[in-house]
N, C-alpha and C positions, 0 to 999 in steps of 0.2 A: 504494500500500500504506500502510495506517495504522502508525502509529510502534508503536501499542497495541492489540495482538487482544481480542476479544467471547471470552469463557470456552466451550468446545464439547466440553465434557465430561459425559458424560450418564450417569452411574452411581451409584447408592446401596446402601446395608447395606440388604439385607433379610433377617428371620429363618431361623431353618434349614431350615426349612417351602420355603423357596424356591432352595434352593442352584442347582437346574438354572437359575435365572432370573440367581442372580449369574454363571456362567459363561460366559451368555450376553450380558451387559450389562458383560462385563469386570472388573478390580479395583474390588470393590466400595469404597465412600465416596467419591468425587470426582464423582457425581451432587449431592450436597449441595454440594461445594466450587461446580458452577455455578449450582445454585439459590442458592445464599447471594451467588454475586455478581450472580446474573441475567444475562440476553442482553444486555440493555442495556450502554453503554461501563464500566470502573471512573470514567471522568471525571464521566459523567451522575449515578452516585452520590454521588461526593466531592459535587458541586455542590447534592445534593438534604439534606444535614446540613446541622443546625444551626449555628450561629456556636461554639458551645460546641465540639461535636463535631470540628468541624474546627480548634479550637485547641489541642483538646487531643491531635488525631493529631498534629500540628505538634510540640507539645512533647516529645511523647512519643518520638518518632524524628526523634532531629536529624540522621543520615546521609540522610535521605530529604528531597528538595526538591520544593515543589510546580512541578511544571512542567508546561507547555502542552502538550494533546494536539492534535496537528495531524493533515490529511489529507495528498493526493499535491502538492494545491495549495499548502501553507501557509497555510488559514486555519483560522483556532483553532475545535475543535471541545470541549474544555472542559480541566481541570484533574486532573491525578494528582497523586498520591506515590509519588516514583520517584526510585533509584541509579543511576546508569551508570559500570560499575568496568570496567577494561581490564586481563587478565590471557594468560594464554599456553594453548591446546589443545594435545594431542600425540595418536597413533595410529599404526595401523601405517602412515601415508602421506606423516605429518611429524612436524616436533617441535618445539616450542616455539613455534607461530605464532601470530597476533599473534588475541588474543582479546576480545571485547568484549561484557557483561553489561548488560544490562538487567533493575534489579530492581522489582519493582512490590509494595508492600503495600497489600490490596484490603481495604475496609471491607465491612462486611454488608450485602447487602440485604435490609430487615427486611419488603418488601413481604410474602413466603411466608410466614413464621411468623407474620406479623399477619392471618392468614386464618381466617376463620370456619369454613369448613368443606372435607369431603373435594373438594365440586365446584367448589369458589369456588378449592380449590388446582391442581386439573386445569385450569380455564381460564386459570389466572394462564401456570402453565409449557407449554401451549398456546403461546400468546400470545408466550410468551418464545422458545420452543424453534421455531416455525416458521421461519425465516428461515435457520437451521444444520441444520432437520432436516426431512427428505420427512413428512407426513401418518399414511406407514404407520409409521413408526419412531417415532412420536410414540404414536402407538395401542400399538402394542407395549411401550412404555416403561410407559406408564399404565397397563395392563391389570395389571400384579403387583402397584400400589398400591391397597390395600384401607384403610380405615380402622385397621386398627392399626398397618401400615404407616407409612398417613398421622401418625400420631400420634407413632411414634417417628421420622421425618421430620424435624418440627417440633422434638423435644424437641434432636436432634444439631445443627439449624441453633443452637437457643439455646444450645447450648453450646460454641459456635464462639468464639475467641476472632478469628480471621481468616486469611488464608488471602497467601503471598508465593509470588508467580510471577517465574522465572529465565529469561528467555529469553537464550538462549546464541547468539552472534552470530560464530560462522567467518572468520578473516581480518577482522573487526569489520562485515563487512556482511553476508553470506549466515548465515541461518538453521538451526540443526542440525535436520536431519531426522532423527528415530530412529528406528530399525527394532526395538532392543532395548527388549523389556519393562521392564525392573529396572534398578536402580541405586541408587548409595549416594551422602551428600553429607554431607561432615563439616567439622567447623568449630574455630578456635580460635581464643579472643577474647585481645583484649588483657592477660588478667589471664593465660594462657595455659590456659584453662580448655577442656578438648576434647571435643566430642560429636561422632555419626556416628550417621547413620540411613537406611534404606533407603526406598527408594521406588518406586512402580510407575506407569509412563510409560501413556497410554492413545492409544486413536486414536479420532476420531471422523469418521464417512461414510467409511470406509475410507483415512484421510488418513494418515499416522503424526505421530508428537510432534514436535512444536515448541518445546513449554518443559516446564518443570519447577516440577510445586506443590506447596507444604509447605502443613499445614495444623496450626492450634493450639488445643487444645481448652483449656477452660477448668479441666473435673473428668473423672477418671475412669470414667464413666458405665458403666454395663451396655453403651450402646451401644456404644462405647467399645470395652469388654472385649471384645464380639462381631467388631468390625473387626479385633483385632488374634488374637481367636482364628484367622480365616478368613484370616490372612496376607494384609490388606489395610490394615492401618495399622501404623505404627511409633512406636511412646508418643515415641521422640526428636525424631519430626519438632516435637511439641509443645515441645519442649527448643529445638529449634534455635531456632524460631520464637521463644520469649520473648526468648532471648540477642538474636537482629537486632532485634526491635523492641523492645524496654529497652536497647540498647547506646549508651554514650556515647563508645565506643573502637573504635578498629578489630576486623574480624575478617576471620580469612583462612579461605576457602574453598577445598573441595577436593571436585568431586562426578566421579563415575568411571560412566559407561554404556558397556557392551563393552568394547571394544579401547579405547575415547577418554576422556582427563581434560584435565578443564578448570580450572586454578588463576585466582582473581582475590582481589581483598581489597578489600570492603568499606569505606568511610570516607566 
């Protein structure tokens, strides 16, 4: 098992025109969240930025270490930026056991929106989405993106500031599997400054969730407006997400799905 999962979330905002399509393709917007990281590893990313680029993720979140992504074997398969905080899970089965966070802040993959046109973006996410997804599903996916679709696509990936994944780690090695849709994840920094926002877990090939994505936009877009009209985004998640990645202080977490919360802190 790799230290670090491929993004296999396959859902986007599409207009109202299409509502039966977003129901069926789940909470809408974190179709974007995998196009913007791609199929590809977050390591094969980091490594494909510029020297600039990558100094100034460096700078910019000093909680986040660049560290080696490895396989089953330990040999080096490339480079992240990533937290590993150790805090405590409770539920109705235990209480306070021993917990361990893997955080991950994922750079953009600018491959998709540097794309010329509607067909040059269907072969790209083809290309990407085979490996996580059968053929038919992939057809299926594609058929509701039309060119204006396509369009406003492009504009939400550009206005992605980035996107951090929580993978929650049971007794510090088993995986949470969640069964529950929803949940909330709230935070309070060093300065004791507190935000909370809610979030919607997805599955993808009938799998359930593994981790948890926050995503950070940049401006308040029409699209934007539309996600959160459709109760599929939460304007905070973009709040959280500045606070982790501008912090030069601790921050304690607190995110609750079902019956289960999960405490850890940041640093």
């Amino acid at each position: 098992m790799k230290h670090l999962k491929t993004y296999e979330n396959y859902e986007y905002q599409i207009n109202e025109g299409f509502v039966d399509a977003l129901k069926k393709m789940a909470a809408i917007g974190l179709l974007t969240t995998s196009m913007l990281m791609g199929n590809s590893s977050l390591a094969q990313q980091y490594n494909e930025l510029d020297t600039k680029s990558k100094t100034e993720i460096t700078d910019k979140v000093k909680m986040f270490q660049k560290t080696d992504l490895v396989d089953e074997f330990g040999d080096k398969l490339g480079e992240v930026q990533k937290n590993v905080a150790f805090g405590t899970f409770s539920n109705t089965a235990t209480n306070e056991s021993k917990l361990r966070v893997n955080t991950i802040l994922a750079v953009v993959n600018s491959d998709l929106y540097n794309c010329k046109s509607l067909d040059e973006y269907k072969k790209i996410v083809t290309e990407q989405c085979k490996k996580n997804m059968s053929e038919k599903d992939i057809r299926e996916m594609l058929k509701y993106i039309n060119e204006s679709i396509y369009q406003t696509i492009i504009q939400d990936m550009k206005n992605r500031n980035g996107v951090i994944e929580f993978e929650l780690l049971e007794y510090e090695y088993h995986p949470v599997n969640f069964i529950e849709k929803n949940g909330t994840i709230s935070i309070k920094t060093e300065e004791g400054k507190k935000i909370s926002a809610t979030f919607t877990l997805t599955n993808n090939q009938n799998k359930n969730s593994t981790s948890i994505i926050l995503s950070g936009y940049r401006e308040m877009t029409s699209g934007v407006k539309n996600l959160i009209k459709y109760g599929s985004y939460d304007w905070s998640q973009t709040e959280i997400y500045n606070e982790i990645a501008n912090s030069k202080g601790e921050i304690k977490v607190v995110i609750s799905v079902g019956t289960s919360t999960y405490k850890f802190t940041l640093k």
